[in-house]
C-alpha positions, 0 to 999 in steps of 0.5 A: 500500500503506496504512503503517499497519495499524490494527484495529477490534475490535467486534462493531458493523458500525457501531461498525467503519464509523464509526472507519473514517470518523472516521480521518485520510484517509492511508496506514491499512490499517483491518482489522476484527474482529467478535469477540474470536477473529477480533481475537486471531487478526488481531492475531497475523497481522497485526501492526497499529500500533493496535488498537481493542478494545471491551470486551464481545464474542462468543467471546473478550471483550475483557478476555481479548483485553487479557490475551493481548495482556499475555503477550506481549511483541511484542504489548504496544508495540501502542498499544491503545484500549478503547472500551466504553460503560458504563466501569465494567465497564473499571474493575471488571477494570482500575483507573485511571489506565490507564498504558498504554492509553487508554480511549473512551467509546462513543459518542465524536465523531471529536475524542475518538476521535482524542486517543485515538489520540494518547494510547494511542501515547504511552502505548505508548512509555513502556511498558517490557517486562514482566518475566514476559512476558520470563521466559515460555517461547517456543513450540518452532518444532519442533513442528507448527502444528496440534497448537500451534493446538489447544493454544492454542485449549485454554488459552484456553477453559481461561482464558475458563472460569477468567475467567468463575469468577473473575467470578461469584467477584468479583461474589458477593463485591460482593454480600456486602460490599454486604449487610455495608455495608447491615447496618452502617448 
């Protein structure tokens, strides 16, 4: 039984296959997802002790992945890998130094891949307990499963609605200042 769980998230069957490979041969459990959903959902389940989450996926994109993992506590001291290959979408939503995740440009050799790793866990381990995480409300245990699955399904189309709003908003606003600059000059 592998001792440490470890999930790939990439909509690449290749991407996936070639972190597996790049790996230390050891006691690794390497679980994939192909999109944001099925990643969200195995993170949830399965608890892993790393998780690798490409930025641009299907149903549920990483960004929104990296936010539901950020309102829940249990799941923020999970060392966490972005990996994307165009880093300026990373840096447009989350601005650098990233203090508490690491980021890999795609594509990344295994030594890059690895001080990665290395790097996200020891971020990780600094990362103290968010406040507003703290201060969030926790799911009543009386209430039945489905209708909590349905609920939450809901919110995060809710929330993948509203992001996307927030996107086009931020990008118009890059296109005004971008035409204001060039007036100016």
């Amino acid at each position: 039984m592998a001792s440490h769980k470890i999930l790939v998230i990439d909509d690449s069957s290749v991407i996936r296959s070639m972190v597996r490979d790049m790996l230390p041969k050891g006691n690794f459990e390497v679980l994939e997802a192909k999109d944001g959903l099925q990643g969200l959902n195995l993170i949830q389940q399965e608890r892993p002790n790393l998780i690798m989450l490409d930025f641009l996926l299907p149903k549920m994109s990483g960004w929104e992945v990296f936010q539901q993992i950020q309102t829940q506590r249990e799941l923020q001291s999970i060392p966490l890998v972005l990996m994307s290959g165009r880093k300026e979408e990373v840096t447009e939503k989350l601005q650098e130094p990233f203090e508490y995740f690491e980021f890999v440009q795609k594509p990344f050799d295994q030594r890059q891949l690895i001080e990665a790793i290395k790097t996200a866990m020891a971020k990780a381990k600094r990362r103290p307990i968010a406040a507003a995480a703290a201060a969030a409300p926790v799911a009543s245990t009386e209430a039945p499963a489905a209708s909590s699955s349905a609920e939450v399904q809901a919110l995060q189309e809710k929330v993948a609605r509203m992001q996307a709003e927030i996107d086009g908003l931020k990008k118009q606003v890059g296109q005004i200042l971008a035409f204001i600059k060039q007036k100016l000059r």
